[in-house]
C-alpha positions in Angstrom: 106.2 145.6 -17.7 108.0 146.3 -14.4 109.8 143.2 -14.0 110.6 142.1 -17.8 112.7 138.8 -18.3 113.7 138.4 -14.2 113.4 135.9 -12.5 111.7 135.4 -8.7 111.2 132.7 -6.2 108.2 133.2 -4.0 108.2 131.4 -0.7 105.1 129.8 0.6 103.4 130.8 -2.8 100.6 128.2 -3.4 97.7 130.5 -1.7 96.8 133.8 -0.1 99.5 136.4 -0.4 102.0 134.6 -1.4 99.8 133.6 -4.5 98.9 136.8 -5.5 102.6 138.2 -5.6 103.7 135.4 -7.8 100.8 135.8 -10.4 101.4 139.7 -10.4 105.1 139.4 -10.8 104.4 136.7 -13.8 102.0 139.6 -15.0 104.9 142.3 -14.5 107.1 139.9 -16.9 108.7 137.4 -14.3 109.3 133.9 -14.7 108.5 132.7 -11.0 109.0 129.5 -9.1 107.3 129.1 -5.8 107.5 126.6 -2.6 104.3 124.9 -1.2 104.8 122.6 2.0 101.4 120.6 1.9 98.9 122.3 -1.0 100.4 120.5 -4.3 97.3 121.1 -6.3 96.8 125.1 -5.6 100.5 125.3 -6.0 99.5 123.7 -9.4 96.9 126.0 -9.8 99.4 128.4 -9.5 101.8 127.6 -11.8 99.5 127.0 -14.5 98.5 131.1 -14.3 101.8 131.6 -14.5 102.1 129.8 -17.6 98.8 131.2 -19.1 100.6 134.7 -18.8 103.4 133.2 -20.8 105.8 133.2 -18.1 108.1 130.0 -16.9 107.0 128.6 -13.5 107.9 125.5 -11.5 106.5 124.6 -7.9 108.6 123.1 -5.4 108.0 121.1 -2.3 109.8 122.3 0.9 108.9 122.9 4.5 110.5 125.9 5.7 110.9 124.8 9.4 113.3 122.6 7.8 117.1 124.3 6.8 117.8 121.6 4.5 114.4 122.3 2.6 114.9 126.7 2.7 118.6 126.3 0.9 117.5 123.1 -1.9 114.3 125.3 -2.5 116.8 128.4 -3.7 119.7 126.3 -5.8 116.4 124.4 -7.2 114.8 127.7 -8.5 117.9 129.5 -9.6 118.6 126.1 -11.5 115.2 125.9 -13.4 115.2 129.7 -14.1 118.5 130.0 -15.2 119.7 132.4 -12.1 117.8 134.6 -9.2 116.9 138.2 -9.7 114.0 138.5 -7.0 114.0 136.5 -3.8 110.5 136.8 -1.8 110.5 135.6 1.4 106.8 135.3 2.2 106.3 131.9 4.0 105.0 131.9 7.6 102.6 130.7 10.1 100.5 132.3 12.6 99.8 131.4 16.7 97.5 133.2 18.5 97.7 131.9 22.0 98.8 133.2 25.6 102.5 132.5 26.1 101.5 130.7 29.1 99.9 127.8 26.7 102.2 128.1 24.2 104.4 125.0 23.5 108.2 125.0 22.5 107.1 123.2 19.4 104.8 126.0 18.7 107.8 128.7 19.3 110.2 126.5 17.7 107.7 126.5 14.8 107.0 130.0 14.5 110.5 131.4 14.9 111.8 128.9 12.5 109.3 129.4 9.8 108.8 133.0 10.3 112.1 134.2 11.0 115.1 131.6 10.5 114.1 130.9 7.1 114.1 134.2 5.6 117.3 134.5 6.7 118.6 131.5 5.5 117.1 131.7 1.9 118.3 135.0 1.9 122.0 133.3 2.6 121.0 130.8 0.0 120.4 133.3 -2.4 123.4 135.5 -2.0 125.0 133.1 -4.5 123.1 133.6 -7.6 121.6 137.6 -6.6 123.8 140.1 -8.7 123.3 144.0 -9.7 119.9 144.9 -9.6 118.9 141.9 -7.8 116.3 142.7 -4.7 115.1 140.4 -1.3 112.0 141.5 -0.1 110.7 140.2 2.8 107.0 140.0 4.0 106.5 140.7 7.6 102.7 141.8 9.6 102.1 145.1 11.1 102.3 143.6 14.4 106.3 143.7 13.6 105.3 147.5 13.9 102.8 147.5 16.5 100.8 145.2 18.5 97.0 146.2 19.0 95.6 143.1 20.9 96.8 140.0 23.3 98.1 136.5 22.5 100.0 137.6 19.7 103.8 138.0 21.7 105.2 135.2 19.9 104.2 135.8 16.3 104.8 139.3 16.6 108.3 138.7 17.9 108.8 136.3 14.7 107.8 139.2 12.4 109.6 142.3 14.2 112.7 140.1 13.6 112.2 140.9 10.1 112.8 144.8 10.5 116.3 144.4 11.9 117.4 141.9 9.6 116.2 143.5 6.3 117.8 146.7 7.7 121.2 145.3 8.4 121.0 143.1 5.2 120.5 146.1 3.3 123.7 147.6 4.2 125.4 144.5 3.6 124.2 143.9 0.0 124.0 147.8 -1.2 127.6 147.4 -2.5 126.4 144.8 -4.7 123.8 146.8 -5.8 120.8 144.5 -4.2 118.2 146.3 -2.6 116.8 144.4 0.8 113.3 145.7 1.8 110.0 144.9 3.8 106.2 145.0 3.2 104.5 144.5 6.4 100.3 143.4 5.5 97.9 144.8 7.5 94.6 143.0 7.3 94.1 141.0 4.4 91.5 139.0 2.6 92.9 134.9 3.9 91.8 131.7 4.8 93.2 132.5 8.1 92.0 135.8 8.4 88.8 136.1 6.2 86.8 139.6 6.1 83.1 138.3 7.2 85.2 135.7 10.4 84.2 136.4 13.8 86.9 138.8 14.8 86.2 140.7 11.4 84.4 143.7 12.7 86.7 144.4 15.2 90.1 144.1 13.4 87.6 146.3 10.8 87.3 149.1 13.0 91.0 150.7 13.2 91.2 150.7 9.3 91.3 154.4 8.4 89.7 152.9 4.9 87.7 151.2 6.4 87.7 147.5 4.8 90.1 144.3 4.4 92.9 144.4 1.7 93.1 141.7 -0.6 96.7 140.1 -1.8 97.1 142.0 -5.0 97.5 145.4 -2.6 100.4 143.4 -1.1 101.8 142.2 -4.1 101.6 145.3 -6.5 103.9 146.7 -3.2 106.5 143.9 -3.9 106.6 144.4 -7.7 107.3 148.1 -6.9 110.0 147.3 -4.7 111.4 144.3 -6.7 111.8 147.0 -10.3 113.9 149.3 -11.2 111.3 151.7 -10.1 112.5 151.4 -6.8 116.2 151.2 -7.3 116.9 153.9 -4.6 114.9 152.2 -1.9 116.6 149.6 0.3 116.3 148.7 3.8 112.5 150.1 4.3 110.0 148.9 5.6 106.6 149.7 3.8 103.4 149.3 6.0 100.2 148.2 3.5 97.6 147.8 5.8 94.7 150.7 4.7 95.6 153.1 7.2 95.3 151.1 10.3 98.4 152.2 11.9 97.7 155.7 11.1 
């Protein structure tokens, strides 16, 4: 197993992506804690396939527009696993709109979920990460490019990501912590399903022609977040089937 006897926190981890990572780290040997906001009984659901893969897991309530909520979720974690060797910061939320109709709550909210918090569980973190430890952060292929209208906002929020896990990277690759970034492309979601309305059309660009599900973005953070990838640090890994090709 890749990630035998660490331990991970997994932000926004009660559905979609963030699901899938922590169930594939747990599978990669990983005792895993997660934060949900709202969805206490999938972040149940989750924990219990943790457990039925013999791993330790623990869900923990926190919004991550709030800074009090991003830091208590980390000391939490570290507590109940006994230390931090993988840090995922997946949380976010999504605004499709025009700027002109977009609201300061709705900026306030997307920059603060999207992009504050990472950075401030990643400061949270620092405390209990030591050699060998890894942050990755999950950001959108918009970060990389930005293929349609109404998307300025939340594509700001996730391009953040690139220069921070760059220049976090060099900060933490004397302590031997690698900092790195998957950016989706389209994946199987609530938000985003493969047969919505818009489905043919985001289709189209794919070079492989169909929607990834969250086990393509998670086997990319267990990569990342093992010794396989000790060499790697401040990358950014696109997994989005070739649309950006």
């Amino acid at each position: 197993m890749l990630l035998e006897n660490k331990r991970a926190l997994v932000t926004g981890g009660s559905r979609g992506i963030g699901a899938a990572i922590a169930k594939v780290l747990a599978a990669e040997g990983a005792d895993v804690a997660i934060t949900y906001e709202k969805a206490a009984d999938r972040a149940a659901e989750v924990v219990a396939a943790v457990q039925t893969l013999g791993r330790r897991a623990v869900a923990i309530q926190a919004n991550s527009a709030q800074a009090a909520d991003v830091k208590a979720s980390v000391d939490h974690a570290a507590e109940f696993l006994g230390g931090l060797d993988i840090l995922v910061n997946n949380a976010g939320i999504f605004l499709y709109a025009p700027l002109a109709d977009s609201s300061l709550k709705d900026i306030d909210s997307i920059l603060n979920v999207n992009a504050r918090a990472p950075v401030l569980a990643s400061q949270a973190a620092l405390a209990h990460l030591g050699q060998g430890a890894s942050i990755v952060n999950i950001g959108s292929w918009f970060g990389a490019q930005v293929q349609w209208p109404n998307l300025s906002v939340y594509a700001m929020s996730k391009s953040a990501l690139v220069s921070f896990t760059r220049g976090l990277a060099r900060e933490l690759g004397p302590q031997g912590v690698t900092v790195n970034l998957v950016q989706p492309g389209a994946i199987e979601s609530d938000m985003n399903p493969s047969t919505g309305p818009l489905a043919d059309t985001i289709r189209q660009p794919i070079a492989l022609g169909r929607y990834g599900n969250g086990e393509d973005i998670a086997d990319a953070v267990a990569f990342l977040a093992s010794d396989k990838a000790r060499y790697i640090t401040g990358t950014s890994l696109t997994v989005d089937g070739g649309m950006l090709a």
